[in-house]
N, C-alpha and C positions, 0 to 999 in steps of 0.2 A: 976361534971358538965357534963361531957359528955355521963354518962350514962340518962341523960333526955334525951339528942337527938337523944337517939339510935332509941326507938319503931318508930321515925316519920321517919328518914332512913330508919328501914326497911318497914314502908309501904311504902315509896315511891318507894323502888325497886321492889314491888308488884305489884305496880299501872305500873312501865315500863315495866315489864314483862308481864304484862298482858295487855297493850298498843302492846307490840311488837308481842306479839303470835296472834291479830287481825289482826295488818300489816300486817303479813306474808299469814295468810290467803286470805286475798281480795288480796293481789298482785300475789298468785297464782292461786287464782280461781276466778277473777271476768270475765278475760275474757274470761269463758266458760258459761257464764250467759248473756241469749236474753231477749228483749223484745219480747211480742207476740202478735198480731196485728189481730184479728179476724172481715172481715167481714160480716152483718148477715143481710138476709131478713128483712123486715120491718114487721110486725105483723101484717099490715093491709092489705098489698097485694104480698108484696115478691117481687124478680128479676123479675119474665115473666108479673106482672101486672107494673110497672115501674120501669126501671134499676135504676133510681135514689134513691129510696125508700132505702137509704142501713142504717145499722146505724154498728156503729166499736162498740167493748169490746177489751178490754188491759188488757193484765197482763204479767207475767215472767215467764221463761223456763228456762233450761241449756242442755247443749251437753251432752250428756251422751256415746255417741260415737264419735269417730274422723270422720265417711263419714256421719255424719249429721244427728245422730239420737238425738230428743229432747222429754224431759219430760215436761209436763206444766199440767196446770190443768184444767179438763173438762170442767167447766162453763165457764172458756175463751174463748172455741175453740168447745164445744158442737154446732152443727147446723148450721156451717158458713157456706156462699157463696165459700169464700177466704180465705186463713189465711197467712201470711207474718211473719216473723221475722224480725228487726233491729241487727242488729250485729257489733259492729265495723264501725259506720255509713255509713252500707250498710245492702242492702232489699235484703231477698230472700224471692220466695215465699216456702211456705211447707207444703208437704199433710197429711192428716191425716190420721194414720196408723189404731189406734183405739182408742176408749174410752170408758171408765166408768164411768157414773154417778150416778147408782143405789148404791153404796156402797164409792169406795176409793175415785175417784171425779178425778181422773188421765187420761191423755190424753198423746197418745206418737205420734209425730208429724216425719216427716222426709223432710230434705231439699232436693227442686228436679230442675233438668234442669242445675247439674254443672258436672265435669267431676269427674271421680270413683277418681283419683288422689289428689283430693282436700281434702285437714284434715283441720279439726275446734279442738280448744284446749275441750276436755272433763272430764268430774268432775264421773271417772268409781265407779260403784256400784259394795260394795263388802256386800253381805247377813252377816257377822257375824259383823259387825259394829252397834254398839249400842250406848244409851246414856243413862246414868243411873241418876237417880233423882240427882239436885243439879248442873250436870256436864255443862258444857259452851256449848252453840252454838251458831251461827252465820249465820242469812239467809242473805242473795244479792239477792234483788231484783230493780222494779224500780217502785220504790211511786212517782204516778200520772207520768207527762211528766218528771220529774227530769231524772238524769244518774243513772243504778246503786251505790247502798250502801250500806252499812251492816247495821244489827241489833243487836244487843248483846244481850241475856240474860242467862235463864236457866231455863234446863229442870226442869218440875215439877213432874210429876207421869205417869203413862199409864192408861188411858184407852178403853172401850170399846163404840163404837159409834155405832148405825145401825149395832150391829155384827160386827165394823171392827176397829182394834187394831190402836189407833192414842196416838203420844204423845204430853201430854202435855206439852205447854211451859209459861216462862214468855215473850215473845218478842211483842212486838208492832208494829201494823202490818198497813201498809194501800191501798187504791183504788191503783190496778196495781201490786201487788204484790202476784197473785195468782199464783201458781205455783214456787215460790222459792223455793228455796235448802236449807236445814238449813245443816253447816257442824257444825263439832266439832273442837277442839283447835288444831286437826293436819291436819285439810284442807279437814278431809273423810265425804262425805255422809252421812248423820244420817237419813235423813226425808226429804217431800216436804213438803210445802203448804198447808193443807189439807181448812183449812178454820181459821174465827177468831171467840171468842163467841162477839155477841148481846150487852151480859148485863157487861161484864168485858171486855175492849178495851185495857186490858193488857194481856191478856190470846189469845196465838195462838192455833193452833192443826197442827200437823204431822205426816202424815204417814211415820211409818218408814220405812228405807230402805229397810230391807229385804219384807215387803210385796209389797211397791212400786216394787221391782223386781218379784214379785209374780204376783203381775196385768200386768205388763208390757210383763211379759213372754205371758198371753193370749189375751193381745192385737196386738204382734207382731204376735201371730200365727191364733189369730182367728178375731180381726176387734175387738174383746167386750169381757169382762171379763165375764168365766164360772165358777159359783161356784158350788158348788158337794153336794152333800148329800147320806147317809149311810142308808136312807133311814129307819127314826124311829124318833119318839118324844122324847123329856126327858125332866124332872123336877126337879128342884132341894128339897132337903128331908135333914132332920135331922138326921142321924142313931143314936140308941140307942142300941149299944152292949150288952150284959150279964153278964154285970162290973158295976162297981159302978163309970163308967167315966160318965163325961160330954157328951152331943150327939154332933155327928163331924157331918159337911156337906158332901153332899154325892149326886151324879147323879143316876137317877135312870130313867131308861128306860118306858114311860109311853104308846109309841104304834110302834107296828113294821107293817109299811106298809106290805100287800104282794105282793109278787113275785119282792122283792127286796133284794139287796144283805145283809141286815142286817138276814131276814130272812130266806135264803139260809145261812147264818153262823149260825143259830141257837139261834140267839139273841128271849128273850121271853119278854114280857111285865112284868116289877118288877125287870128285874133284874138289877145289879148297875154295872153303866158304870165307872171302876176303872183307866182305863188311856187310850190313843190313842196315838200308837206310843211309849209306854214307858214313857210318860208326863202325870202325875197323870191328874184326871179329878174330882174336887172336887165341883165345883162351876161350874156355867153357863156361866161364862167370861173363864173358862178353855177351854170347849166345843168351845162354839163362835170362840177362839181364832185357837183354832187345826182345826174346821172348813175352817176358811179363809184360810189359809195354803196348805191344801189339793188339790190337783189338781183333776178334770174329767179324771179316769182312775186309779189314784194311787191310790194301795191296801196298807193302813195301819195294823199294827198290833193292835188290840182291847183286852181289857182284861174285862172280866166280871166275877162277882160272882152272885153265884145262890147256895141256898140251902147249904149254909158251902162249896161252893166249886168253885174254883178260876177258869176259861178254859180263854183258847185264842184264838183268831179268827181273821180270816183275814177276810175284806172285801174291796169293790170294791166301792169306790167312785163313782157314778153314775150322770148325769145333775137332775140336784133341780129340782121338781117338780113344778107344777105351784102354782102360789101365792093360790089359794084355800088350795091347800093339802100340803103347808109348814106351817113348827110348829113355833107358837110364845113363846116354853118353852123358848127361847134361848134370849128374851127378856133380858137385864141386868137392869131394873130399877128398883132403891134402893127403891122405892114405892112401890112396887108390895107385895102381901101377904106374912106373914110368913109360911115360906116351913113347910109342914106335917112333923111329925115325923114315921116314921119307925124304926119297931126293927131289928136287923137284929142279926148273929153271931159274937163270942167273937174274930170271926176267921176276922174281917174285919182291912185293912190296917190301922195304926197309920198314921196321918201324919208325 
């Protein structure tokens, strides 16, 4: 008899443990999570044609430092008058540091007009914090006027958006909850907010931490996120070694700007871009990804083959050219044609 009521014992100490491990979270990190309160011109004539003309957008932030620096998300706080936080039901106002809306959708905000001495409880970013398919997270935010609250679900896969690395989740998401934190089962940072899909009202998006620290680095130094380019197009291709193997994917260099630093390393047209940094580059979400990454200034290491023969190359991250003369190889839609084949040597890396 008692072995029938074991399996429901032990789900049900599954169910409190996994009850408890959510408690713990929200009671240590909700209160480093704002509401954020953006006032915005009227569209028809703005503040200097009538100061009344104003209209509010809301969503969610968190402290991401103790003297009041906040994350939240650009459509909240893109283009405002004024922008405010509620904390602890109290206003502050807060200026805007910088944002991006071309890519991550990220906005880093700073509370202003209190003294240097003042600390706000914060949720610190640490870059090797990940969340791997399957695993728990937990956004706080504040849907519509309600209080902060959690949302449970789980990550589902990574992908790539406009170029820029967001994870997927299951959590359900709503109005006022742009800019939340999703953590993980130990209270860390995983992702913000990035957006929700349209047509799946269960399916969120998140940038993850480490790139949210990436954007944020050039918003704290420049007002606006710079992305870099190597200055060269690629394509994704098939290789077909000099074996009787199946053909692997494979990046292949399709135009090297000149008087840019791909070209000054000697990169040619044809040859295949085998890793950056030491991170194979086999696919166009590989590139993409080591792209975003990259800062204006830093020189990565480059591996290219040409002609049976393997070199390495440093070059110098350079500011992206203008939208005319930037490449759409780097495009990731599953739509798009099947990649050419090329042959190449029996000398090309295995995956």
């Amino acid at each position: 008899m008692l072995s029938a009521f074991m399996p429901v014992r032990a789900q049900d100490l599954s169910v409190q443990t996994f009850e408890r491990a959510v408690v713990a979270v929200c009671n240590r990190s909700i209160a480093a999570v704002v509401r954020v309160k953006a006032i915005l011109p009227d569209e028809a004539g703005g503040v200097e044609a009538d100061p009344r003309a104003l209209r509010l957008r809301a969503g969610s932030g968190f402290f991401v430092d103790p003297k009041g620096e906040i994350l939240t998300a650009a459509s909240v706080v893109a283009g405002a008058h004024k922008i405010f936080i509620e904390w602890q039901n109290q206003r502050f106002e807060a200026k805007l540091v910088g944002v991006d809306r071309e890519r991550s959708n990220l906005a880093l905000l700073r509370v202003t007009g209190l003294p240097p001495q003042v600390q706000f409880p914060a949720l610190p970013l640490d870059e090797k914090v990940s969340a791997d398919p399957g695993s728990l997270v937990i956004m706080l935010g504040f849907a519509g006027d309600l209080p902060a609250s959690p949302s449970v679900g789980f990550v589902g896969s990574m992908a790539m958006f406009r170029n820029t690395p967001l994870m997927m989740t299951r959590v359900n998401t709503n109005p006022g909850e742009s800019g939340a934190p999703f953590l993980n089962a130990r209270g860390q940072v995983a992702g913000v907010l990035f957006g929700a899909s349209t047509q799946l009202p269960s399916m969120a998006f998140a940038l993850p931490t480490r790139a949210a620290m990436r954007v944020a680095a050039d918003l704290r130094q420049f007002g606006e996120a710079r992305y870099g380019s190597l200055g060269l197009n690629v394509r994704q291709v098939q290789v077909l070694a000099a074996t009787n193997a199946p053909p692997q994917p494979a990046i292949q260099i399709e135009t090297v700007f000149p008087g840019t630093s791909a070209e000054q390393a000697g990169a040619r047209p044809g040859d295949l871009l085998l890793s950056i940094n030491q991170k194979p580059t086999r696919l166009l979400h590989d590139v993409a990804e080591a792209m975003f990454y990259l800062r204006v200034g830093d020189q990565p290491q480059i591996q290219l083959l040409r002609s049976n023969q393997t070199t390495q190359a440093v070059m110098s991250v350079m500011p992206r050219p203008a939208p005319s003369a930037a490449s759409s190889s780097l495009q990731t839609d599953p739509s798009a044609p099947s990649a050419p084949v090329v042959v190449v040597p029996a000398s090309f890396p295995k995956p």
